[in-house]
C-alpha positions in Angstrom: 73.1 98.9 83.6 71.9 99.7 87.0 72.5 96.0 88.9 75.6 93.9 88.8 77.0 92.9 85.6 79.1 90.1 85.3 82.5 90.6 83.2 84.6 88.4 81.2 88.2 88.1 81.2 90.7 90.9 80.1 93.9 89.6 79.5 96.8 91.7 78.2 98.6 89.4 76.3 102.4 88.1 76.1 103.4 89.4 78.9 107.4 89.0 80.4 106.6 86.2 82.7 105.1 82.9 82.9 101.4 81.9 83.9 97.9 81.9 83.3 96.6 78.1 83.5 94.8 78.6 87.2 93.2 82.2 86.1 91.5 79.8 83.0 90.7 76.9 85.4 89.3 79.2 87.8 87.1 80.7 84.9 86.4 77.2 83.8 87.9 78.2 80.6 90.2 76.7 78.2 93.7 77.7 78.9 94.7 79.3 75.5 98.6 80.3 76.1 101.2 80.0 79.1 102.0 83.9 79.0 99.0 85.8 80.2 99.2 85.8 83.7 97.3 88.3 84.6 93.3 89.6 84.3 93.0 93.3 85.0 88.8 92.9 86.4 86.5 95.4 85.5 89.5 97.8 85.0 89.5 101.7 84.0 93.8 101.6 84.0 95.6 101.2 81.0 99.3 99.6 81.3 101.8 101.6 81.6 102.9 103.8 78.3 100.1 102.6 76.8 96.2 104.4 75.5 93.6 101.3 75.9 95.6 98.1 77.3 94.6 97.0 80.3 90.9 98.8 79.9 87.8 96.7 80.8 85.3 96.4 77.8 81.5 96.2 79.1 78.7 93.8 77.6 77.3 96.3 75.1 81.0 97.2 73.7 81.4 100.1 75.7 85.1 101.0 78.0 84.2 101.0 81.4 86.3 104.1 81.7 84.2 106.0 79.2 81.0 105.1 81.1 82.2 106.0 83.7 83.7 109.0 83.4 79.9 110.1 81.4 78.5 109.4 84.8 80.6 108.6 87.6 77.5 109.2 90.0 75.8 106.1 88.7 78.8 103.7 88.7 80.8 105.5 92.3 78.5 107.0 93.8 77.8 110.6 95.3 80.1 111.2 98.2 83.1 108.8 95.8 82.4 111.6 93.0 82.4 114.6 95.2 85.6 113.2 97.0 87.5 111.7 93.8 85.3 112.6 90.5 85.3 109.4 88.0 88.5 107.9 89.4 87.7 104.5 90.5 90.4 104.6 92.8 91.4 100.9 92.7 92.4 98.6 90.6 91.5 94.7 90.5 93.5 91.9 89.5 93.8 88.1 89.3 97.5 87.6 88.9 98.6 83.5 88.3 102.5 83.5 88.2 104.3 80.8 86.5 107.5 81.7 87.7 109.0 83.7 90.4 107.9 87.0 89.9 111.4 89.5 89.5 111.8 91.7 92.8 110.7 95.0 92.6 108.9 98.1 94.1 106.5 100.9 93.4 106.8 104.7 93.9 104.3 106.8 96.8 102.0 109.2 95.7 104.2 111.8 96.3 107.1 110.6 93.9 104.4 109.5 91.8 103.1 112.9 91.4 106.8 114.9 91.1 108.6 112.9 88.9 106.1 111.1 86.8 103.0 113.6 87.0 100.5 110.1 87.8 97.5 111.0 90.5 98.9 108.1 92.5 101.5 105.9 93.4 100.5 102.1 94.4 100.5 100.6 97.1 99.3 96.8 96.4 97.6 94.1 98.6 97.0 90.4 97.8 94.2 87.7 98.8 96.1 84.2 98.6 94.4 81.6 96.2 97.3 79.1 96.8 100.1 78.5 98.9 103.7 79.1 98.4 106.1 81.9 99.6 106.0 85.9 98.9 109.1 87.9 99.9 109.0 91.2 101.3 111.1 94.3 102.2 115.1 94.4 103.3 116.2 92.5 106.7 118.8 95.4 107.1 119.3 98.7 106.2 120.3 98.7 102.4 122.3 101.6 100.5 121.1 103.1 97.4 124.9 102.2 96.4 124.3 98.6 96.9 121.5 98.3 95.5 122.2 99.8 92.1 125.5 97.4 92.2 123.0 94.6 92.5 120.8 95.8 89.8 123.5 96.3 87.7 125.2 92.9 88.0 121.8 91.8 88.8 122.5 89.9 92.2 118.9 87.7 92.4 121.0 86.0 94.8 121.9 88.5 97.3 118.5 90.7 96.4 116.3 87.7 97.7 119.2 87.1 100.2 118.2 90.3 102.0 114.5 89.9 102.3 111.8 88.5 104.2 110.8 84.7 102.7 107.2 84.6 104.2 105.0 81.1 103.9 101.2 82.5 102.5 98.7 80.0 102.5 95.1 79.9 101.0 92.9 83.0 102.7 95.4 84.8 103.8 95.9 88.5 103.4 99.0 90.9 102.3 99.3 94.2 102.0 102.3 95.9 100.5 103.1 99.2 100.5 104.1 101.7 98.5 108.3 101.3 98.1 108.5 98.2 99.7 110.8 95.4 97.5 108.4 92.3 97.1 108.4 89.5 94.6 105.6 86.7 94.5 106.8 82.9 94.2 106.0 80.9 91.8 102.9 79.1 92.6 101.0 81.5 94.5 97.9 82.3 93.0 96.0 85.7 94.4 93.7 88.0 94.1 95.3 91.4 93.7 94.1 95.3 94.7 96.2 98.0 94.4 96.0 101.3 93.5 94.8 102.6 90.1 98.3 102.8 88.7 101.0 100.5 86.3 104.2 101.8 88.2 107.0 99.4 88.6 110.4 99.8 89.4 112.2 96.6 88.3 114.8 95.5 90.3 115.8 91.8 88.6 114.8 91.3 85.3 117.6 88.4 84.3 116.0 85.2 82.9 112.7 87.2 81.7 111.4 88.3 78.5 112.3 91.9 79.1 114.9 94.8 78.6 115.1 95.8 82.2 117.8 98.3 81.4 115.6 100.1 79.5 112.4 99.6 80.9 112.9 99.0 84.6 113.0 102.4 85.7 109.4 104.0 84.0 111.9 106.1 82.4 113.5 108.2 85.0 116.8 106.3 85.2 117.9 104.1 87.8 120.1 106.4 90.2 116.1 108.6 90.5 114.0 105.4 90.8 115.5 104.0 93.6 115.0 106.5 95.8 111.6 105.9 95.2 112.4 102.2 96.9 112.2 101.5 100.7 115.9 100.4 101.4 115.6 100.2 105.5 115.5 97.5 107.9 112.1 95.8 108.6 112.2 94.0 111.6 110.0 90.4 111.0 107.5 91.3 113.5 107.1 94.9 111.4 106.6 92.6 108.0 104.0 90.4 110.1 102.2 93.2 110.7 101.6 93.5 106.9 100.0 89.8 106.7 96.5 88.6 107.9 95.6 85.0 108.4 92.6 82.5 109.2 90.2 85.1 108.2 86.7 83.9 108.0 84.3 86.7 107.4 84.8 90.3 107.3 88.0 92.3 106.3 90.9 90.3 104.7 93.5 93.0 104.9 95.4 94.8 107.5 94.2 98.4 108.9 96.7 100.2 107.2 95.1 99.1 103.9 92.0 101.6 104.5 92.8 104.7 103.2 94.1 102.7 99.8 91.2 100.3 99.8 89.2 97.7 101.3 88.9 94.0 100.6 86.1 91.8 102.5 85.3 87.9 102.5 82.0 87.6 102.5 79.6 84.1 103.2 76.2 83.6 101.5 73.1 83.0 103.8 72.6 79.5 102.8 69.2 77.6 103.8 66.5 79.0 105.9 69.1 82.0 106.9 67.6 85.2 105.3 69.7 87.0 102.7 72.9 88.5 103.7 72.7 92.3 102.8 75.7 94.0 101.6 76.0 98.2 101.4 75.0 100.1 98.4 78.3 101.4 96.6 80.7 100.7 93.8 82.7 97.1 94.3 83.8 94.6 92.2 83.5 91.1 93.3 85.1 87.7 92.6 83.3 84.6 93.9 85.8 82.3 94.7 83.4 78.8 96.1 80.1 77.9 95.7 76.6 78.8 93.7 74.4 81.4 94.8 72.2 84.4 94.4 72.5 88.2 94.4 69.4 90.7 94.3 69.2 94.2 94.2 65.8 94.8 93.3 62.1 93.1 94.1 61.8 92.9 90.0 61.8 89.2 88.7 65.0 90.6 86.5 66.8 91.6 89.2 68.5 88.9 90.3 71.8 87.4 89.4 72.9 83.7 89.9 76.9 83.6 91.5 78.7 80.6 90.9 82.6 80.6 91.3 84.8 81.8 89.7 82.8 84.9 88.5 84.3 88.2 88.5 81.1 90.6 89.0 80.8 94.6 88.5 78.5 96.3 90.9 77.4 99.9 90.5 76.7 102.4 93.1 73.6 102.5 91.5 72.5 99.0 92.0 72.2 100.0 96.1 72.1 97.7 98.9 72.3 93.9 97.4 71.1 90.7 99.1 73.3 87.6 98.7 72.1 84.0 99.6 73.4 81.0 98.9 76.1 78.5 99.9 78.6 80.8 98.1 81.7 82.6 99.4 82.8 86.0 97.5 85.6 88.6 97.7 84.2 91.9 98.0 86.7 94.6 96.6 85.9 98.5 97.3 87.6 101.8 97.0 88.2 103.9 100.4 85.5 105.1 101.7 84.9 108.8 100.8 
């Protein structure tokens, strides 16, 4: 498997909120359920508390983790493996909600590390599909008090009340970091990257198919994870800084998304043009419009024809690729080493 292989969906099933129609209809498959929101792409993360959910199964029936942690130079790379060893460092996700999303937050690495013994926290970032409105840290300074009173009672109301309602429109680009409250609205459909982790610290759980008492805090207790949330002020032009729009080629996400990750829209050559080249090195990509093509080697096999709605796995392995075609592509890659 050294050139790109193209992988299905991976769905973990039944999840607490609604969704999943646009991640079929952007597969062109059936829709099959209205409770699997989410498809973790080419992923080597299991779900949180659990030993295989959430892994990505290759074509010949093997985990992607397995493979590659056997040979992480062929899949990451040399410099990724003497950097990081097998970890991908990323984690890739088209996530379709059906509802508003509950508020919530993630832990740093740094509390990751202390109080849950994880290798990273996770920050997130999003590529917008569809329209509709994200919100995003506090407008003013929050106490820890308050906010366990409004998890307790679970205030949605006054939760919501104290963030940033930001208008996200198709192309656009979020990033949100680690410990900042955020909830998705429903209708927005995006591409997700984040960190390599299932860390959530559920702040509003009422009218969802979950026990957040019990499972909002990844075990720690509520009074612990909420110091792992970012209760300050952030002024509107500080949460603008966190969004990038009208993006027609090149990166999609802020600067301060580069040591996490990197996310690129990228345009096929289409016509006479010659071939687009893209850098050898591990990526997973998503073609969201058009048909195309993508070669990595001279051999009459190594080619592969894009059309959208593909979610693609490419190796380090595969080197340098040429893309053509009237196709447009999200290119996701870990941080450079």
């Amino acid at each position: 498997m050294s050139g790109p292989i193209v992988v299905s969906a991976n769905q973990p099933p039944e999840r607490f909120y609604l969704g999943g129609p646009r991640i079929a209809e952007f597969r062109h498959q059936p829709s099959t359920s209205d409770r699997i929101p989410e498809d973790w792409v080419a992923s080597t993360t299991t779900m949180f508390g659990e030993t295989a959910l959430g892994l990505s199964t290759l074509p010949n029936g093997r985990l992607l983790r397995d493979a590659v942690n056997d040979d992480p130079r062929h899949w990451l790379g040399d410099a990724h493996t003497e950097r990081w060893g097998s970890d991908a460092m990323m984690l890739v996700k088209l996530l379709d909600p059906g509802q508003q999303l509950p508020v919530h937050a993630h832990p740093d690495d740094a509390f990751a590390k202390q109080h849950l013994d994880h290798s990273h926290g996770k920050t997130e970032a999003w590529v917008v599909l569809q329209s509709g409105t994200v919100y995003l840290g506090f407008t003013r300074e929050v106490s820890e008090e308050e906010l366990l009173e409004w998890v307790r009672v679970q205030d949605t109301a006054a939760m919501l009340g104290a963030m940033h309602p930001i208008t996200v429109n198709a192309g656009d680009g979020v990033l949100v970091p680690a410990g900042l409250p955020h909830a998705i609205g429903e209708g927005v459909f995006v591409l997700e990257i984040q960190q390599p982790e299932d860390l959530s610290i559920l702040l509003q759980w009422d009218g969802f198919e979950l026990d957040g008492e019990a499972d909002g805090h990844l075990g720690l207790g509520f009074p612990l994870a909420v110091t792992a949330v970012d209760t300050s002020a952030w002024s509107a032009d500080r949460i603008q800084e966190l969004v990038t729009r009208g993006v027609t080629s090149g990166p999609l996400l802020p600067p301060a998304s580069e040591p996490f990750f990197r996310a690129d829209l990228v345009r096929g050559a289409d016509g006479d043009s010659a071939a687009l080249e893209l850098e050898a090195g591990f990526s997973i990509l998503i073609v969201i419009a058009g048909a195309g093509q993508l070669r990595w080697s001279d051999e009459p096999d190594g080619v592969l024809e894009l059309r959208d709605g593909q979610t693609v796995l490419v190796p380090a392995a595969a080197g340098e690729l040429k893309l053509s075609g009237d196709v447009d592509l999200v290119r996701f890659a870990p941080p450079r080493p």
